[in-house]
PyMOL commands that place a pseudoatom at each C-alpha (Angstrom):
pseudoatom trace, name=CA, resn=UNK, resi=1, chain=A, elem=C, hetatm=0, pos=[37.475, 87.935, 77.734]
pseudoatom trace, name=CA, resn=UNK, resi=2, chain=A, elem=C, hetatm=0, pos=[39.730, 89.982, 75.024]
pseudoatom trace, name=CA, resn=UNK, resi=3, chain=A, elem=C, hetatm=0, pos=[39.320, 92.845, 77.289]
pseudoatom trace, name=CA, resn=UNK, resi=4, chain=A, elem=C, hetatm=0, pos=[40.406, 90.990, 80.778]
pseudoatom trace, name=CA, resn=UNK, resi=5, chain=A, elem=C, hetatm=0, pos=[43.329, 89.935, 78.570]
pseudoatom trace, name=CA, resn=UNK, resi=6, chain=A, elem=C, hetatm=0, pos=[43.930, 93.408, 77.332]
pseudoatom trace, name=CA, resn=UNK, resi=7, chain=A, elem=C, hetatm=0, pos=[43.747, 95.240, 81.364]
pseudoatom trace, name=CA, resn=UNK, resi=8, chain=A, elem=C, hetatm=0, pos=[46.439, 92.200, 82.580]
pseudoatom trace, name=CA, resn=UNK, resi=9, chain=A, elem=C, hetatm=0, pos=[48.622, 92.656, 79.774]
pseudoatom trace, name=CA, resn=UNK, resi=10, chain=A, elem=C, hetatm=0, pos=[48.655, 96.386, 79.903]
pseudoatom trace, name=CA, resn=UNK, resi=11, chain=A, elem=C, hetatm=0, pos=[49.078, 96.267, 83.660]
pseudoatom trace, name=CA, resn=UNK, resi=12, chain=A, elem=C, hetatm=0, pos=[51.631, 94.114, 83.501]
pseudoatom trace, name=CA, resn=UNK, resi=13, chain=A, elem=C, hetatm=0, pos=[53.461, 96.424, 80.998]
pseudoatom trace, name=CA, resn=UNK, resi=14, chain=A, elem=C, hetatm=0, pos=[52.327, 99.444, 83.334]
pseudoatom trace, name=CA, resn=UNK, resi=15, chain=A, elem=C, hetatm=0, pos=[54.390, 97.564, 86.188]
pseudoatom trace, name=CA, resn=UNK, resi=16, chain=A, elem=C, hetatm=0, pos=[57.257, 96.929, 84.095]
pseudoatom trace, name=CA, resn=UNK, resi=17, chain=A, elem=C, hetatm=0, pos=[57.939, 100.629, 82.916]
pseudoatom trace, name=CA, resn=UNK, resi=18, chain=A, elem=C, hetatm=0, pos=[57.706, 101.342, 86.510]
pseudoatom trace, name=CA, resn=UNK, resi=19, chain=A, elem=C, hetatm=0, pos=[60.254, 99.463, 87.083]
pseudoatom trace, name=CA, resn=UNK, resi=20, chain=A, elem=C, hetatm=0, pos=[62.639, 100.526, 84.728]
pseudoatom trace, name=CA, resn=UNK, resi=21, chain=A, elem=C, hetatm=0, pos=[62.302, 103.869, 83.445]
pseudoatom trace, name=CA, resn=UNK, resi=22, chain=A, elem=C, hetatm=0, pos=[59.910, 105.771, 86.236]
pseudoatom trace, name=CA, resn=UNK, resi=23, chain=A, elem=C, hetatm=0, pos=[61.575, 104.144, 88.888]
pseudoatom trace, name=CA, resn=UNK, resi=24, chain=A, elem=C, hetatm=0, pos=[65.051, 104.379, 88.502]
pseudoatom trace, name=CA, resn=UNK, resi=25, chain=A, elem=C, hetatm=0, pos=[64.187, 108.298, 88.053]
pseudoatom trace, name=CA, resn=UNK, resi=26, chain=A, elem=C, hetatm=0, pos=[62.216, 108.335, 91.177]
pseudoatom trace, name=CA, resn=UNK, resi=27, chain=A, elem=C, hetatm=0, pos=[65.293, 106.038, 93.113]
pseudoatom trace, name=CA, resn=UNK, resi=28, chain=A, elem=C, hetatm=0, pos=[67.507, 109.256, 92.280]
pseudoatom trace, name=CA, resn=UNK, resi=29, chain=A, elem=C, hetatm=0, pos=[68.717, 111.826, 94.915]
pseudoatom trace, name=CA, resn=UNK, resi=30, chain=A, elem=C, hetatm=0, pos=[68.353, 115.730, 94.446]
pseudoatom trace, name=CA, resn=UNK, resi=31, chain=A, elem=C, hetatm=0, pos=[72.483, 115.674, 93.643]
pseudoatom trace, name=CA, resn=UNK, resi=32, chain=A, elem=C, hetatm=0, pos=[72.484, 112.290, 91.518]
pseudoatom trace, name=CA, resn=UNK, resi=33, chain=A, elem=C, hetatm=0, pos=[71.554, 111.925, 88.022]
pseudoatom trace, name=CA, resn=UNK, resi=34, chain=A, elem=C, hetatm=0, pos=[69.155, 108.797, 87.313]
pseudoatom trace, name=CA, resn=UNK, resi=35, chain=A, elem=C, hetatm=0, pos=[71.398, 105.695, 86.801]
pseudoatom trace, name=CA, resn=UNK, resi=36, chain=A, elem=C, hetatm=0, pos=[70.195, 103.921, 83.727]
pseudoatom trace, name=CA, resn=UNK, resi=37, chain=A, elem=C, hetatm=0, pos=[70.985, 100.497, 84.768]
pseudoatom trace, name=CA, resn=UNK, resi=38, chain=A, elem=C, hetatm=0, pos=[67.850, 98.430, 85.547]
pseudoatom trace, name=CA, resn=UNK, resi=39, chain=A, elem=C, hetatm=0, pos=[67.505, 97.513, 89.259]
pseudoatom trace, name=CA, resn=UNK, resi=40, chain=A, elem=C, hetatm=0, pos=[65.102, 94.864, 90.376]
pseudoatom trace, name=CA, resn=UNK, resi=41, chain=A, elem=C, hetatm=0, pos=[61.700, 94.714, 90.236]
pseudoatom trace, name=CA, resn=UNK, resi=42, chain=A, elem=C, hetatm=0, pos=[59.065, 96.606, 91.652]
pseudoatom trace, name=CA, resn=UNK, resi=43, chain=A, elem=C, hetatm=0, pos=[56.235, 95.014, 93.898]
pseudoatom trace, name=CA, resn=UNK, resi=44, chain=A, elem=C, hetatm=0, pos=[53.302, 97.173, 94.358]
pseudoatom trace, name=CA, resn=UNK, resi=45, chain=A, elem=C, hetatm=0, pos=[50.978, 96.518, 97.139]
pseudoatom trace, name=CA, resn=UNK, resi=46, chain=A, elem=C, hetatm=0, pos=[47.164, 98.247, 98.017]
pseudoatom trace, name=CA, resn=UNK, resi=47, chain=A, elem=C, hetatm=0, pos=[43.860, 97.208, 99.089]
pseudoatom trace, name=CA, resn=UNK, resi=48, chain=A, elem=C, hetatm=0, pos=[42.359, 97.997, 95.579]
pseudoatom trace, name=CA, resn=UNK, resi=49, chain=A, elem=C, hetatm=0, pos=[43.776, 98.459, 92.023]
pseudoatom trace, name=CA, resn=UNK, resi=50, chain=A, elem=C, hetatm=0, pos=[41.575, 99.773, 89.193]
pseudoatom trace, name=CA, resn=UNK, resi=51, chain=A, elem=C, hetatm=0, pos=[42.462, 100.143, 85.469]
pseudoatom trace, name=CA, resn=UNK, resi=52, chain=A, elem=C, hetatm=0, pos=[40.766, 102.187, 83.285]
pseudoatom trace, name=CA, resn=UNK, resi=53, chain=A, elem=C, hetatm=0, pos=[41.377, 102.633, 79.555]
pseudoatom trace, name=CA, resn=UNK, resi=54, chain=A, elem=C, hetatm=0, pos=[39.159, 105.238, 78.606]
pseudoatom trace, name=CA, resn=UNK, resi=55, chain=A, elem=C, hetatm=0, pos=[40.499, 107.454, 81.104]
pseudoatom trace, name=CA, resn=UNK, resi=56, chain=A, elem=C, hetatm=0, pos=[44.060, 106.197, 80.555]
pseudoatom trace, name=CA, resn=UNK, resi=57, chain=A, elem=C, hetatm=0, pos=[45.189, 105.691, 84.083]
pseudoatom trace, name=CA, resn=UNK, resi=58, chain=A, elem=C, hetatm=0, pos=[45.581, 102.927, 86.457]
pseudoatom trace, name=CA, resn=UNK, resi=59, chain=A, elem=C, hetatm=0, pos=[44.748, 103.974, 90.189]
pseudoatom trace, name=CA, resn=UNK, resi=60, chain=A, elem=C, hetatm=0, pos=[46.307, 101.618, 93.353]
pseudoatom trace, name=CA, resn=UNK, resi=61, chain=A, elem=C, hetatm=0, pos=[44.320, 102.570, 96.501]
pseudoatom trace, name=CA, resn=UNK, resi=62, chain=A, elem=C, hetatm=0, pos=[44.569, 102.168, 100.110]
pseudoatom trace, name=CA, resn=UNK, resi=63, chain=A, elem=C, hetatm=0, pos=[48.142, 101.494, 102.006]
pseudoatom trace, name=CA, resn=UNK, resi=64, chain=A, elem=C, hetatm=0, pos=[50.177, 101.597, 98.620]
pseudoatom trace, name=CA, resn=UNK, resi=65, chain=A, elem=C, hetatm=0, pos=[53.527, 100.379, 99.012]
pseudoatom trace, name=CA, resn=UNK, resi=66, chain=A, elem=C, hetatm=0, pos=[55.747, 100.554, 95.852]
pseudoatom trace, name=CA, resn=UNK, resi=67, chain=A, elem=C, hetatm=0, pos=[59.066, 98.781, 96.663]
pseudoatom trace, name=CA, resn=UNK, resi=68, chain=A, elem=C, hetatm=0, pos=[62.093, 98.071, 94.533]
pseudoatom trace, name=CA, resn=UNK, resi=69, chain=A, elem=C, hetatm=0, pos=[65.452, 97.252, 95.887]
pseudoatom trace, name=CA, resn=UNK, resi=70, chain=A, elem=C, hetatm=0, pos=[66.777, 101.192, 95.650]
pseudoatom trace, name=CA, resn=UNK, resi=71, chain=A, elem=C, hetatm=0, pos=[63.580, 102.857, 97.156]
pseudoatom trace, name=CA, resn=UNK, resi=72, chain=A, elem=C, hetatm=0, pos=[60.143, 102.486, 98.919]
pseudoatom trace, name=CA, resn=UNK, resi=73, chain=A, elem=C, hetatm=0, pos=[57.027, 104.905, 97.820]
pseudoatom trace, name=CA, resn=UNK, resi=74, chain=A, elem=C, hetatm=0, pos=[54.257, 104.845, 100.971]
pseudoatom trace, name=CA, resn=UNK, resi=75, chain=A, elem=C, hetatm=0, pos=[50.786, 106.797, 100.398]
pseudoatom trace, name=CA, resn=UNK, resi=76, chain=A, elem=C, hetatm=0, pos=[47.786, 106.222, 100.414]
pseudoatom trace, name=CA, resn=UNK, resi=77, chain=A, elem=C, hetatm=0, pos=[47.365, 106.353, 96.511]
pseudoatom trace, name=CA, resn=UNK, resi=78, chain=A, elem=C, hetatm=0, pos=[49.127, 106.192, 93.255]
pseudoatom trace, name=CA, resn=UNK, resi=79, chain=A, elem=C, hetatm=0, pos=[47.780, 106.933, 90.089]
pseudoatom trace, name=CA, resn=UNK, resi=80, chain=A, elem=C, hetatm=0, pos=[49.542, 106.151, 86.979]
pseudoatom trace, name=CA, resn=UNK, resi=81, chain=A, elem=C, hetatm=0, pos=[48.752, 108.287, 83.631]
pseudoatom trace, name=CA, resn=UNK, resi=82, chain=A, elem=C, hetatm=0, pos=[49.526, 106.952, 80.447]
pseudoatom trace, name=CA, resn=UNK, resi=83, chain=A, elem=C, hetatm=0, pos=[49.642, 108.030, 76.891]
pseudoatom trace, name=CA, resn=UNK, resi=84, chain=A, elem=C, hetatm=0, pos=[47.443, 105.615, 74.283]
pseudoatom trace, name=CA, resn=UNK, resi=85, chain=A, elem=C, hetatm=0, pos=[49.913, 103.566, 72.449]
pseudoatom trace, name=CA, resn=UNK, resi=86, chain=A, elem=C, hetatm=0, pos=[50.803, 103.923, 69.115]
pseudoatom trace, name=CA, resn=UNK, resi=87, chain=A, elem=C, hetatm=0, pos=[48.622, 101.784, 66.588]
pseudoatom trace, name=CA, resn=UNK, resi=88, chain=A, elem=C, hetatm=0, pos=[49.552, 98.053, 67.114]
pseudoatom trace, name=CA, resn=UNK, resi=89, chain=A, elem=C, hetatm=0, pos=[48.540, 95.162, 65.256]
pseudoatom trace, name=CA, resn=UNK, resi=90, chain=A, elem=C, hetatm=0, pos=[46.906, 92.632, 67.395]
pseudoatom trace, name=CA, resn=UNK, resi=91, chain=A, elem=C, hetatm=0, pos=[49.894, 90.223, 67.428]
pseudoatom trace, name=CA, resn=UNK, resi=92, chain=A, elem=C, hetatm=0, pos=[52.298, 92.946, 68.359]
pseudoatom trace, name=CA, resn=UNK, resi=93, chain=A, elem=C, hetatm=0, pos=[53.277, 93.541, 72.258]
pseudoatom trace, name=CA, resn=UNK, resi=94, chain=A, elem=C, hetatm=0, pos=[51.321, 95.795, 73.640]
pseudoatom trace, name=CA, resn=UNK, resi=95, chain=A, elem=C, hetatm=0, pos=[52.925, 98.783, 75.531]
pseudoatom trace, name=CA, resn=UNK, resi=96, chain=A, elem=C, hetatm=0, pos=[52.166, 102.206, 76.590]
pseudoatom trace, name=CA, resn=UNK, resi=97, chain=A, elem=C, hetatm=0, pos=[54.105, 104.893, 77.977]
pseudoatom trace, name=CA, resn=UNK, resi=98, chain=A, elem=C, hetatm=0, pos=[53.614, 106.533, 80.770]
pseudoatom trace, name=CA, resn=UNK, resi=99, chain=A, elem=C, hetatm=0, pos=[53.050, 110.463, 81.108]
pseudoatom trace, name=CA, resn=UNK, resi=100, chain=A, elem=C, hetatm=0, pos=[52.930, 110.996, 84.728]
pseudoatom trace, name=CA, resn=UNK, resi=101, chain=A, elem=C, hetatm=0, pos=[52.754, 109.243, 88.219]
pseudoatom trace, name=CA, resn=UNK, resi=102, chain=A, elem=C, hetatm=0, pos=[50.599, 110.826, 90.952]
pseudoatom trace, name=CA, resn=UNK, resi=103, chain=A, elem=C, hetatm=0, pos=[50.845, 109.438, 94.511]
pseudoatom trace, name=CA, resn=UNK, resi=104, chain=A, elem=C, hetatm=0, pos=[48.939, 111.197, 97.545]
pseudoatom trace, name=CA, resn=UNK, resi=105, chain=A, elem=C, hetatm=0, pos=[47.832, 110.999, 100.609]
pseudoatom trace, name=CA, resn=UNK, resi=106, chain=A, elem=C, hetatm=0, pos=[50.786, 110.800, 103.296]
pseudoatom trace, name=CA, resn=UNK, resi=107, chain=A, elem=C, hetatm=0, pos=[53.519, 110.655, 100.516]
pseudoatom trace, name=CA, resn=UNK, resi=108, chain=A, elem=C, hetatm=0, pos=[56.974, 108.957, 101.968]
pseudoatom trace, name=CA, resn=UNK, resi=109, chain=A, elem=C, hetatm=0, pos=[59.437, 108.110, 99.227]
pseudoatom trace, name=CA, resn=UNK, resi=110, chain=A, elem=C, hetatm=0, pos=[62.407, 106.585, 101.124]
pseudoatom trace, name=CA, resn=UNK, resi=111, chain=A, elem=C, hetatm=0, pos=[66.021, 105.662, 99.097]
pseudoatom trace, name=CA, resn=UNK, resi=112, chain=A, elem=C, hetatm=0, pos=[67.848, 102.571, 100.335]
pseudoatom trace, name=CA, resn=UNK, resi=113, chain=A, elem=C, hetatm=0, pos=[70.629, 104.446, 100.323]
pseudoatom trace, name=CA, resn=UNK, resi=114, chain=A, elem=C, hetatm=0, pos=[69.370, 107.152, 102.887]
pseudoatom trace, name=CA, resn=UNK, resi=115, chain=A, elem=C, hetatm=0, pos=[67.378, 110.067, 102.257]
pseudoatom trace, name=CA, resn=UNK, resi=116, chain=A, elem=C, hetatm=0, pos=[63.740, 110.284, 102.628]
pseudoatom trace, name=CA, resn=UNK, resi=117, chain=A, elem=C, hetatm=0, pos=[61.354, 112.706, 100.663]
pseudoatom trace, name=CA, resn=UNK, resi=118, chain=A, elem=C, hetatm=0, pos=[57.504, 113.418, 102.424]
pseudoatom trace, name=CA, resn=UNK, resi=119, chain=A, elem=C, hetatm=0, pos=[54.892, 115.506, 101.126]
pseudoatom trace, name=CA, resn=UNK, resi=120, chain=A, elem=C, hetatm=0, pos=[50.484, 115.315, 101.010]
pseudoatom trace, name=CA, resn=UNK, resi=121, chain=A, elem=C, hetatm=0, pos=[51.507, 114.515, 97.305]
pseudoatom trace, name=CA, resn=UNK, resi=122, chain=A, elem=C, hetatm=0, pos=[54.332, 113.765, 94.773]
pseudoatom trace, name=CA, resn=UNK, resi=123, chain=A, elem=C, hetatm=0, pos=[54.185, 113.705, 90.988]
pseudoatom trace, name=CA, resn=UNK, resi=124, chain=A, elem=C, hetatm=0, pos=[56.435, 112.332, 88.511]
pseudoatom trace, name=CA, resn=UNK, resi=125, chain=A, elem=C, hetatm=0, pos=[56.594, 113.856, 84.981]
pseudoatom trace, name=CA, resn=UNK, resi=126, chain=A, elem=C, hetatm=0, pos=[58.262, 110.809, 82.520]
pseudoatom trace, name=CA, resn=UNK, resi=127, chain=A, elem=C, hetatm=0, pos=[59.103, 113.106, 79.603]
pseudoatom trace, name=CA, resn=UNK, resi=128, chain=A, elem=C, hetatm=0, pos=[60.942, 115.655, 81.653]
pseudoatom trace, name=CA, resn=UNK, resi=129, chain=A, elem=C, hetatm=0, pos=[62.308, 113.811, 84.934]
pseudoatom trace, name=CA, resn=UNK, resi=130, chain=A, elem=C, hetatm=0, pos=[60.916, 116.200, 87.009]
pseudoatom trace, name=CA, resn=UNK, resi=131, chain=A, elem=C, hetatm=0, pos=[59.560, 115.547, 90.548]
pseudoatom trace, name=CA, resn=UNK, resi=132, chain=A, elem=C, hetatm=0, pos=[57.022, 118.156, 92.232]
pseudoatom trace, name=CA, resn=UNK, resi=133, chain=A, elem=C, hetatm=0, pos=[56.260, 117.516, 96.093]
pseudoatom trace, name=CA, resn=UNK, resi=134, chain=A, elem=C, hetatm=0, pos=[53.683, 119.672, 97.677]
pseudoatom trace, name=CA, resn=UNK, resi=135, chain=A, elem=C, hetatm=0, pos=[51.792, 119.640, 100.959]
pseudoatom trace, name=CA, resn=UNK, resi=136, chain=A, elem=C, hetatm=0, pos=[54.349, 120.262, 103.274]
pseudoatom trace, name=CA, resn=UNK, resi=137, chain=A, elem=C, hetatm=0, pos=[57.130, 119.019, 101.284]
pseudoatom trace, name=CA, resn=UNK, resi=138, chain=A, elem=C, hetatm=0, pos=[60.064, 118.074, 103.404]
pseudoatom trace, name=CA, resn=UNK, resi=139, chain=A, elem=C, hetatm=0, pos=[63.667, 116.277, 101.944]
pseudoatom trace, name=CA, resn=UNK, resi=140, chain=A, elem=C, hetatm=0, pos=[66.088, 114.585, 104.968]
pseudoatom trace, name=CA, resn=UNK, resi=141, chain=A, elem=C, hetatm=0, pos=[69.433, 113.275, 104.571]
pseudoatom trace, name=CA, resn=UNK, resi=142, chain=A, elem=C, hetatm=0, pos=[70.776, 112.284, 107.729]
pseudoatom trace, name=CA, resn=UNK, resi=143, chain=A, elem=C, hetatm=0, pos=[70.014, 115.408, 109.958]
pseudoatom trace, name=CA, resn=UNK, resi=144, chain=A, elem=C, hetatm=0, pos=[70.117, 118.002, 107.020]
pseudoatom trace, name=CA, resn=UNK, resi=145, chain=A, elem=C, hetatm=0, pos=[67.053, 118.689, 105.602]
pseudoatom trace, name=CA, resn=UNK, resi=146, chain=A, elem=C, hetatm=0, pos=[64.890, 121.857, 103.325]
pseudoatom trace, name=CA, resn=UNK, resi=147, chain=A, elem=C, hetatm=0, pos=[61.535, 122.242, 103.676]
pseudoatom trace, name=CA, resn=UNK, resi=148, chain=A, elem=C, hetatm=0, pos=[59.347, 124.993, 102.112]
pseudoatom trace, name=CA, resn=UNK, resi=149, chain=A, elem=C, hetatm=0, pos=[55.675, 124.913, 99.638]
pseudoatom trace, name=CA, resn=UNK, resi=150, chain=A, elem=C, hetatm=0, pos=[56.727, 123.527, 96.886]
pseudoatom trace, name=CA, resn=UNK, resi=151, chain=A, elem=C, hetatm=0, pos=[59.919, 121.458, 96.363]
pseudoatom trace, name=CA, resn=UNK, resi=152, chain=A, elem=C, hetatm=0, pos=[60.862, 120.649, 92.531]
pseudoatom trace, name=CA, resn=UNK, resi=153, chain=A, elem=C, hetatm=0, pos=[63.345, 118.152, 91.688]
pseudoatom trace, name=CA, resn=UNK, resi=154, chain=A, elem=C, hetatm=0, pos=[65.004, 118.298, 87.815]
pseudoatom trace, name=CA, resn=UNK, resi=155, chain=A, elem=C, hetatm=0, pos=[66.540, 114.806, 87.960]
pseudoatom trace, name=CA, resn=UNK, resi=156, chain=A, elem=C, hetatm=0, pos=[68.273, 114.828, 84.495]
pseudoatom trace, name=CA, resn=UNK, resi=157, chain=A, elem=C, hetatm=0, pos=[69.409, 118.112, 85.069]
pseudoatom trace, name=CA, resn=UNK, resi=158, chain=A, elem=C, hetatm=0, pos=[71.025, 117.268, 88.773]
pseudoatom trace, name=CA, resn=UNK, resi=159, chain=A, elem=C, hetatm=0, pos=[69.165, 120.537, 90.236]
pseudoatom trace, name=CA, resn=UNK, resi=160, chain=A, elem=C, hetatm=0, pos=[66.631, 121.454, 92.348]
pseudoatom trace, name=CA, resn=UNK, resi=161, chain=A, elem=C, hetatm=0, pos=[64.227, 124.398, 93.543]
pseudoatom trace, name=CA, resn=UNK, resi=162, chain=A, elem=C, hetatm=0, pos=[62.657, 124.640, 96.668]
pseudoatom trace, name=CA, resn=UNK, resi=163, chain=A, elem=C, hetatm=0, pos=[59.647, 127.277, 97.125]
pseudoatom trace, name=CA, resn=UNK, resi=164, chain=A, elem=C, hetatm=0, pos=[57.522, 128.888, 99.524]
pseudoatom trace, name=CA, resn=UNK, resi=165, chain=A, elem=C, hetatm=0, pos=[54.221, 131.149, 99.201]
pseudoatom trace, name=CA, resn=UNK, resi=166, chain=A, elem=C, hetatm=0, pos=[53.469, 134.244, 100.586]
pseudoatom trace, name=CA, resn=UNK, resi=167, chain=A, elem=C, hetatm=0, pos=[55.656, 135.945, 102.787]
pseudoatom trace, name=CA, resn=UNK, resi=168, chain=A, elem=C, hetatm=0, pos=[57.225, 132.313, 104.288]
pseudoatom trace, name=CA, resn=UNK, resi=169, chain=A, elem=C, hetatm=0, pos=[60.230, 131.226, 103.776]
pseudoatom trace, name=CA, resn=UNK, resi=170, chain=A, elem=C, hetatm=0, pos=[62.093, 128.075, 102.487]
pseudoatom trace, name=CA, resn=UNK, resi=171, chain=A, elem=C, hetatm=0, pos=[64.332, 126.606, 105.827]
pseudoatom trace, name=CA, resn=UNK, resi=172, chain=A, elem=C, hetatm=0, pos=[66.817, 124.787, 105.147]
pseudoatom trace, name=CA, resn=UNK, resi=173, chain=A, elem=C, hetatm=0, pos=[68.691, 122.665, 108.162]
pseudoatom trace, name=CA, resn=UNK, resi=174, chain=A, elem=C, hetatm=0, pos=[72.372, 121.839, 107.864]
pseudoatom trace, name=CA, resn=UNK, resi=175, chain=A, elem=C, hetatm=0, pos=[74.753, 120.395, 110.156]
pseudoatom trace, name=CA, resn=UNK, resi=176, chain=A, elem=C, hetatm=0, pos=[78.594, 120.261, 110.521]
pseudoatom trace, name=CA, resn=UNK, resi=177, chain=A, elem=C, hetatm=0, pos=[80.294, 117.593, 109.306]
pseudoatom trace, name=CA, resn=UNK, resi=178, chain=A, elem=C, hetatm=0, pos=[83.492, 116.102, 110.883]
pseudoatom trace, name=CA, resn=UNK, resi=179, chain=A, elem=C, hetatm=0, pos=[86.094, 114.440, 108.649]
pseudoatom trace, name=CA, resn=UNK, resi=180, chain=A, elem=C, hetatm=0, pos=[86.721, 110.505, 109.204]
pseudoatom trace, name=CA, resn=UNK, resi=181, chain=A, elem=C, hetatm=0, pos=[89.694, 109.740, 111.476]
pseudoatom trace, name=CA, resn=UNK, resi=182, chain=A, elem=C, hetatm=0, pos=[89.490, 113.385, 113.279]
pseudoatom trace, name=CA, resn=UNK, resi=183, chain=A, elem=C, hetatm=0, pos=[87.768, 113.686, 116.687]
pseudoatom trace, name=CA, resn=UNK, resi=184, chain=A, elem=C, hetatm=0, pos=[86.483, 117.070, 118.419]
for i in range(1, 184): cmd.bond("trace and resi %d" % i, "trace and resi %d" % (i + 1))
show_as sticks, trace
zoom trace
C-alpha cells in the first residue's frame, strides 16, 4: 500500500512539473522565450499509463493527448524521464525533477496561438530548454514553414537550427506579407 501511495503521489508531482516548468517551455515558439508565468493545468489523456521507479520514467501509451490552455501535444506516446529525488524524510513532499520528455509516434505539438510543430518524435531536455524533432520534422506558422532532418529548438536562447543529412537540403517556405489597411 506505501508503494501505491508512493506511484500516485509521484505521478501527481510528475503532472504538476509538466505543467509548470516543461510545459510552459514546450508552449514557446521558435522566436519567443518561455514565459515564466504558470498557465493552467495540463490534462493528459492515453489508453495506458505505467510508472516505473526503478527505471525512473513514467510512460503514457496509446492516443496521448497532453493539453493545457497554450498548447496540445498528440502522439502516440510520451515518456517522461526523471532524476531520483534528493534524500527526503518520509514526512517531506515528495518531488522529482524531470530530465527529459520523449513523445513519439505521429508527434503534433500545436500552440493556441498558431503554429504547429510535427515530427515521428520530439524530445524535451529540462536542464537546457532545448527541443529536438526528428522524423520528418516540419514547423508551420500560417503558410510559412522549414522542414529538413533534424530541427533543434534553443528556447532560452530564442534560436533555432534546422538540419538535413546527406546531400538534402533544409526548405524553408515563406510567403509575402501585406501590411494591415493596404490592399494589392
Amino acid at each position: 500500500m506505501k508503494r501505491f501511495a508512493f506511484y500516485l503521489v509521484f505521478v501527481l508531482a510528475v503532472l504538476l512539473l509538466l505543467g509548470g516548468e516543461a510545459g510552459s517551455a514546450l508552449s514557446a515558439g521558435p522566436g519567443e522565450k518561455a514565459q515564466k508565468k504558470s498557465p493552467g493545468p495540463m490534462v493528459i489523456k492515453s489508453k495506458t499509463l505505467e510508472a516505473d521507479g526503478n527505471k525512473k520514467r513514467v510512460t503514457f501509451a496509446g492516443d496521448v493527448e497532453a493539453k493545457r490552455d497554450d498548447f496540445t501535444v498528440l502522439c502516440q506516446k510520451l515518456v517522461v524521464f526523471y532524476e531520483n529525488p534528493s534524500e527526503q524524510k518520509e514526512t517531506e513532499k515528495v518531488s522529482a525533477r524531470i530530465d527529459r520528455i520523449v513523445a513519439t509516434g505521429t508527434v503534433k505539438i500545436i500552440r493556441a496561438e498558431g503554429g504547429v510543430a510535427t515530427g515521428e518524435k520530439a524530445v524535451f531536455y529540462q536542464k537546457d530548454e532545448k527541443l529536438v524533432l526528428t522524423g520528418k520534422p516540419v514547423v508551420k506558422q500560417g503558410e510559412d514553414f522549414v522542414e529538413g532532418d533534424v530541427i533543434t529548438l534553443f528556447l532560452k536562447e530564442n534560436r533555432s537550427i534546422v538540419e538535413s543529412a546527406g546531400d538534402k537540403k533544409v526548405r524553408a517556405v515563406i510567403f509575402p506579407k501585406q501590411e494591415k489597411g493596404k490592399g494589392p
